[in-house]
C-alpha positions, 0 to 999 in steps of 0.5 A: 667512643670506648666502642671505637676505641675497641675496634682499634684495639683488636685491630680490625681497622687502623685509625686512618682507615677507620672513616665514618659519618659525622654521627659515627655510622661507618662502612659500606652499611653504616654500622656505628662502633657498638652495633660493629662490636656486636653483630660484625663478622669475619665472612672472607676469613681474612681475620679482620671484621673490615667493613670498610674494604672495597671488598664489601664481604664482611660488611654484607655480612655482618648486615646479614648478622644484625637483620638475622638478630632481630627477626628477618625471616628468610623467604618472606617480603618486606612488603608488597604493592597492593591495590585497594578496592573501590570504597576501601576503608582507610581506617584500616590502613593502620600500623596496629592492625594486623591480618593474614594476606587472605584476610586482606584478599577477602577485602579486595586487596591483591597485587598490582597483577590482581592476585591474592597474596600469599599468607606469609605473615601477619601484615598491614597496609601502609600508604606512605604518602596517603590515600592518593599514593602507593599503598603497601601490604607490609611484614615483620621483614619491614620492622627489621629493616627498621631496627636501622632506620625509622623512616617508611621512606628509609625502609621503603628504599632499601626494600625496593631496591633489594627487590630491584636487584632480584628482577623485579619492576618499579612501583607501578602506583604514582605519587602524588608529585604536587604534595611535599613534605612538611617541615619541622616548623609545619609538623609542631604547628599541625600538632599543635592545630590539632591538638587545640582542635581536640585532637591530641597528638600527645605532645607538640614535637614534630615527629609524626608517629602513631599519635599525630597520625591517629590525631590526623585520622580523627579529625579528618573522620570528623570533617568528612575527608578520606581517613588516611592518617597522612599529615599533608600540607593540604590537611594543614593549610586547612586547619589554619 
């Protein structure tokens, strides 16, 4: 609130025309008031940091500010389709485990075109929707993206359609459409399943992070099923 009050101080925006979400987030990128104070900027030279024009300079801009802030390194992807290999290790698919692109090409992990990728950075392999999805090779570029939202899905849109921009195609792998997500209800009950099965998710508060999926991992490695870490309605109606 203070932060708001700020802006309307420096007479950036009159109130009128200072519009945002329920929860704050205002402009064409959804800045709320303290991200606006910190990183806006005043790209067209009008003297006002207006995010919230038809004119969308200022607001690309400042979007430009607050990824260049927390580490977007120009020139490298986001992420990048990958192919895995036949007998592939899903274990491996695993946020915490870092390797260079070639190391993954050694392991049989290329693009959708069959060629290596190029060792921009440290990356690992995310599947978004499990092993009978899309896979990705993601970098750094992929958690600066998510200083603005923690959803792969969030991350994964934005960084498709950049590239969508540029020239680039569709995601060629298919998605597995008879799957949905599950609720929240159903996220506290597999937690809470798994957990009494031995395998804790370290809490039962419906978000899957890094604890519930390592809880996934362990149980489907225990039962013999494809160790992918995704939380699917099928992983649950089996623990019931």
């Amino acid at each position: 609130m203070i932060a708001a009050l700020q802006i309307l101080q420096s007479g950036d925006v009159s109130a009128r025309k200072m519009t945002g979400s329920w929860a704050g987030a205002m402009g064409h990128t959804q800045f709320i008031p303290t991200s606006y104070l910190d990183y806006a900027v005043d790209y067209n030279g009008d003297g006002r940091r207006d995010i919230w024009s038809d004119d969308p300079t200022d607001a690309l801009a400042s979007t430009a500010a607050y990824l260049s802030k927390f580490g977007w390194v120009t020139g490298m992807p986001w992420g990048v389709e990958v192919i895995l290999p036949e007998g592939f290790d899903y274990t491996l698919a695993d946020r915490k485990i870092l390797r260079m692109p070639s190391d993954w090409a050694r392991l049989g992990i290329t693009d959708t075109k069959g060629a290596p990728i190029r060792d921009f950075g440290s990356a690992s392999i995310l599947l978004p929707a499990g092993a009978e999805g899309a896979a990705f090779m993601i970098f750094k570029n992929f958690e600066v993206l998510e200083r603005y939202n923690t959803a792969d899905a969030y991350v994964i849109g934005v960084g498709h359609l950049a590239d969508r921009l540029r020239g680039e195609g569709p995601i060629k792998a298919s998605w597995p459409r008879g799957d949905r997500a599950l609720t929240f209800d159903e996220r506290k009950e597999l937690q809470d399943r798994l957990t009494r099965a031995g395998f804790t998710t370290k809490g039962v508060d419906g978000r899957i992070g890094p604890n519930t999926i390592d809880a996934v991992r362990a149980y489907q490695v225990a039962k013999g099923l494809t160790p992918d870490g995704y939380p699917s309605l099928r992983l649950l109606e089996r623990l019931r």
